[in-house]
ZAKELUM-940518 format. One record per residue (C-alpha): chain; x, y, z. Coordinates in steps of 0.2 Angstrom, whole numbers. Layout:
ATOM ch     X     Y     Z
ATOM  A     X     Y     Z
...
//
This chain:
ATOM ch     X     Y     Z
ATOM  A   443   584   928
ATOM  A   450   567   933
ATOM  A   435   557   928
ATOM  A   438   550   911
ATOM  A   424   553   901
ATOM  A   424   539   888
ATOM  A   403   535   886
ATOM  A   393   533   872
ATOM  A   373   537   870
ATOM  A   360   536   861
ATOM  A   359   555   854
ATOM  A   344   560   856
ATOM  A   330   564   861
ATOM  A   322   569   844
ATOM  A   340   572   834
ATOM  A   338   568   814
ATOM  A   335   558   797
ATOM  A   332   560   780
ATOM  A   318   560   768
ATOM  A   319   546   755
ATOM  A   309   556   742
ATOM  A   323   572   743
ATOM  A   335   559   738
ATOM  A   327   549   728
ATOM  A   324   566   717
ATOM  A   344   570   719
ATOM  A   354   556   713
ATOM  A   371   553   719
ATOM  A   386   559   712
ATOM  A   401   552   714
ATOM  A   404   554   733
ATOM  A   413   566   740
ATOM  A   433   563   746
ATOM  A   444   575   756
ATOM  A   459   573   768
ATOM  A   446   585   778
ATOM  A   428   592   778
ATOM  A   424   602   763
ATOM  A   425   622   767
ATOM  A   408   628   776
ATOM  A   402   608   774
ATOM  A   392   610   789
ATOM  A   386   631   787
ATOM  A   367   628   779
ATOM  A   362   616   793
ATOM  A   370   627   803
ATOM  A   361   643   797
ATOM  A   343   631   799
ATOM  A   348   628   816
ATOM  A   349   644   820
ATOM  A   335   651   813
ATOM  A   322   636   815
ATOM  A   327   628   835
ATOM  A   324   637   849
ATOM  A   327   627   870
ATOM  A   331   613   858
ATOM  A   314   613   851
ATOM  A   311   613   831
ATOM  A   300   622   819
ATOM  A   298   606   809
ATOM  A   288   616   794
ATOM  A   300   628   793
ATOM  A   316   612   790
ATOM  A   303   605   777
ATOM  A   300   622   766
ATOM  A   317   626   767
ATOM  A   325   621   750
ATOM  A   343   622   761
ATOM  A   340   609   771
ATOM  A   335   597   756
ATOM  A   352   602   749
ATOM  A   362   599   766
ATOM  A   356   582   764
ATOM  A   361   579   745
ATOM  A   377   586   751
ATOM  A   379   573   767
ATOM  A   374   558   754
ATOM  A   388   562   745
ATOM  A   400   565   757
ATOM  A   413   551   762
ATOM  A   424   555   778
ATOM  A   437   543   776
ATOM  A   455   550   782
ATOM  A   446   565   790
ATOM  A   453   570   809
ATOM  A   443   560   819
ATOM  A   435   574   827
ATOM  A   427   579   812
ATOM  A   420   562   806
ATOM  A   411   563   821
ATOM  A   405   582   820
ATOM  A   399   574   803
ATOM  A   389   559   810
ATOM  A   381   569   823
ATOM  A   375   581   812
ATOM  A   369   569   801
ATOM  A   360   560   816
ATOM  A   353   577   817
ATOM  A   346   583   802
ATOM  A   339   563   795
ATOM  A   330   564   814
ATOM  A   321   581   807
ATOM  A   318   573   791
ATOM  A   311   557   795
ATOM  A   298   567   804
ATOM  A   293   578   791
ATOM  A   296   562   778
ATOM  A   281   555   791
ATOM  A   272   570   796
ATOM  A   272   568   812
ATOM  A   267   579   826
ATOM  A   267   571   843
ATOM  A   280   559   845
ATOM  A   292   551   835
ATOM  A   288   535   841
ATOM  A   272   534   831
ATOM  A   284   532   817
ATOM  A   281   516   809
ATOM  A   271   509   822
ATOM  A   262   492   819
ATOM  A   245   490   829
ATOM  A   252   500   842
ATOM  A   268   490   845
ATOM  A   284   504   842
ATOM  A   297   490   836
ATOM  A   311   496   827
ATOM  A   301   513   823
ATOM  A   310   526   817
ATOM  A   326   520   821
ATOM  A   324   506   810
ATOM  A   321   514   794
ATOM  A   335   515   782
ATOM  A   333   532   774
ATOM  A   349   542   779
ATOM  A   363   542   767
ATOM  A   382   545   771
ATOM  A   394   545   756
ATOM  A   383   535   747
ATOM  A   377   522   761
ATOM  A   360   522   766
ATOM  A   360   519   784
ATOM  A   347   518   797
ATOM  A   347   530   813
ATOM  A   352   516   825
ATOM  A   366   511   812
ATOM  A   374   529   810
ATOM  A   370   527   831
ATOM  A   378   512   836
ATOM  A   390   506   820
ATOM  A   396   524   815
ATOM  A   394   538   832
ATOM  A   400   526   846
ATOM  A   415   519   839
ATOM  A   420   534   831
ATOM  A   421   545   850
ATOM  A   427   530   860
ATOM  A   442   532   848
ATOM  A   440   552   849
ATOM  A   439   551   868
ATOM  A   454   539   871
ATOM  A   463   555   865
ATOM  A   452   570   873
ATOM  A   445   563   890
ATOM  A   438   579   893
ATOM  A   426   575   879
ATOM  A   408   572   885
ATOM  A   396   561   875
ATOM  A   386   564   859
ATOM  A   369   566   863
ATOM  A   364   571   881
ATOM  A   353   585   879
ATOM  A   340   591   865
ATOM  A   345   598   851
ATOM  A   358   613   848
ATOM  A   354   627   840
ATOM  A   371   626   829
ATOM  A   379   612   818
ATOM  A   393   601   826
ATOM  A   411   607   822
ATOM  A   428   597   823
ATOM  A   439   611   828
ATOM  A   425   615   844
ATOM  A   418   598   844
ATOM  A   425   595   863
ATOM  A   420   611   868
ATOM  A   398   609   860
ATOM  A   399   591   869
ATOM  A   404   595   886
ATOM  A   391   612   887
ATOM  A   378   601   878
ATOM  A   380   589   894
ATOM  A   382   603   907
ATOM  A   364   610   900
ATOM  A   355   592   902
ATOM  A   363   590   919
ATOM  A   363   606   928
ATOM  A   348   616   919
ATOM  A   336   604   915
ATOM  A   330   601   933
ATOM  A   314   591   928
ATOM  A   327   579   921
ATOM  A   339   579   933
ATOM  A   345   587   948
ATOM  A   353   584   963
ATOM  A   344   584   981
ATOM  A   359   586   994
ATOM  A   349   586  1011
ATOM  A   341   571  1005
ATOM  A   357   562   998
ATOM  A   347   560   983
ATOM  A   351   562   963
ATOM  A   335   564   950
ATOM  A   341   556   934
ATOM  A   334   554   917
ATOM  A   332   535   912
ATOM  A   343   539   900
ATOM  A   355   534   914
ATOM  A   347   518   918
ATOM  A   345   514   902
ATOM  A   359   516   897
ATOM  A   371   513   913
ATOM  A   384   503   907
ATOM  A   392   520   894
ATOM  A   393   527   911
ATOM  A   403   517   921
ATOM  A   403   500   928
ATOM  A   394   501   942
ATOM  A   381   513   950
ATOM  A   395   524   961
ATOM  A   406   525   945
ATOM  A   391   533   935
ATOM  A   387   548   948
ATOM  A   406   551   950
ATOM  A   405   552   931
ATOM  A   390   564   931
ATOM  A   397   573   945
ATOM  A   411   578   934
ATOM  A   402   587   925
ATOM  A   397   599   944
ATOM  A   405   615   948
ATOM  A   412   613   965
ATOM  A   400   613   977
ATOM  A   390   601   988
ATOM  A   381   595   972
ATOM  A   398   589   964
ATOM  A   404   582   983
ATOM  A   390   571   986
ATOM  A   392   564   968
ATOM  A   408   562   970
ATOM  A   406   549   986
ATOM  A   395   536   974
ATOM  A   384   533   988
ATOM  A   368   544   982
ATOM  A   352   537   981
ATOM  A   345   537   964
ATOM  A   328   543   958
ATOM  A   323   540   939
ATOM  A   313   554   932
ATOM  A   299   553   918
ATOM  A   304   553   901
ATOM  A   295   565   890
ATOM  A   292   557   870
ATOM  A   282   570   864
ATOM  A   290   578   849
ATOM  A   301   595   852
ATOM  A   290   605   842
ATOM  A   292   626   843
ATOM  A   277   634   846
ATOM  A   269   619   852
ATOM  A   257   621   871
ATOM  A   264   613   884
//
């Protein structure tokens, strides 16, 4: 594809954080150094995901009972990444985004939306993205921090050198841990699925000249590309060939923002 794909996002739509009184209970060894990731770093989480997510949804009482996961974090808290391939650093962060996302909701024991997290007299403020409850290598960070200060400058370096790679966090959550040695490859078919099989979020109508996109889009616009036509030539790289990926391709669609659901991925839940 000749459309660089060099954007950064917020990941998620209900992606991961830790519970202070798991760490609290644990304290920190020294923190963990390597030229690379420990061997099988990332397999319990992986083994959760597995298991416990399902369409990107999450049993979230499973996560909690499992005395795995509260290991996976102890582990992640000790964990430094400093000389890894860039790559894995940021299979690292991602996960980590992840599984401190799962464990600030069951820190709070909430069931319907992650914003109700820290919510003063209805105002949503900082939330749960505010909270500084997620340790990496021995830094207790908040979900915005590992967001903005860790994931973002970590793949614009990653993605000067892979341009194929697409962006951390556009679609729900996988149903496997991150991985360096695949990272490029989870990252484009996580945006393929949010793009082209999540038509209540975006999809393309040709007849009409028209392109359905999440807000995440609006929101967001400048990771994308500088300008309107840029951002659905960069979306459109992500089409099969076909009328869909022609008319993104022109920059000239009209835009349609769809509804953002906040409601919290829970499996099993009615919807």
């Amino acid at each position: 594809m000749s459309i660089a794909r060099v954007s950064r996002l917020r990941t998620a739509l209900t992606t991961a954080l830790a519970l202070v009184a798991v760490l609290a209970a644990a304290p920190l060894a020294v923190p963990l150094r390597a030229q690379g990731p420990p061997p099988q770093l990332h397999a319990p989480f992986d083994s959760l995901l597995r298991q416990h997510v399902r369409d990107g949804l999450v049993d979230y009482d499973a996560m909690a009972r499992a005395p795995q996961f509260a290991a996976y974090l102890g582990t992640l808290a000790r964990t430094r990444s400093d000389g890894w391939p860039r790559a894995e650093r940021l299979a690292l962060l991602i996960n980590a985004y992840n599984a401190y996302t799962i464990a600030q909701v069951n820190a709070h024991n909430e069931r319907r939306s992650i914003r109700n997290i820290n919510k003063s007299f209805g105002v949503v403020g900082s939330g749960a993205w505010g909270e500084k409850m997620a340790t990496i290598g021995g830094v207790t960070l908040t979900l915005d921090e590992i967001e903005h200060e860790r994931i973002r400058p970590v793949f614009r370096s990653h993605a000067s050198t892979s341009p194929s790679s697409a962006p951390p966090g556009l679609s729900p959550l996988r149903a496997e841990a991150y991985r360096g040695d695949v990272l490029d490859q989870q990252l484009t078919d996580q945006a393929q699925r949010f793009l082209l099989r999540s038509p209540t979020k975006n999809r393309v109508d040709v007849a009409a000249a028209t392109v359905y996109l999440s807000p995440i889009f609006k929101w967001y616009g400048s990771d994308f590309g500088k300008d309107e036509g840029a951002r659905l030539r960069y979306i459109g790289s992500f089409f099969p060939d076909g009328a869909e990926a022609q008319l993104l391709a022109t920059g000239r669609a009209r835009i349609r923002w769809t509804d953002y659901d906040w409601s919290l991925n829970i499996l099993g839940k009615a919807h």
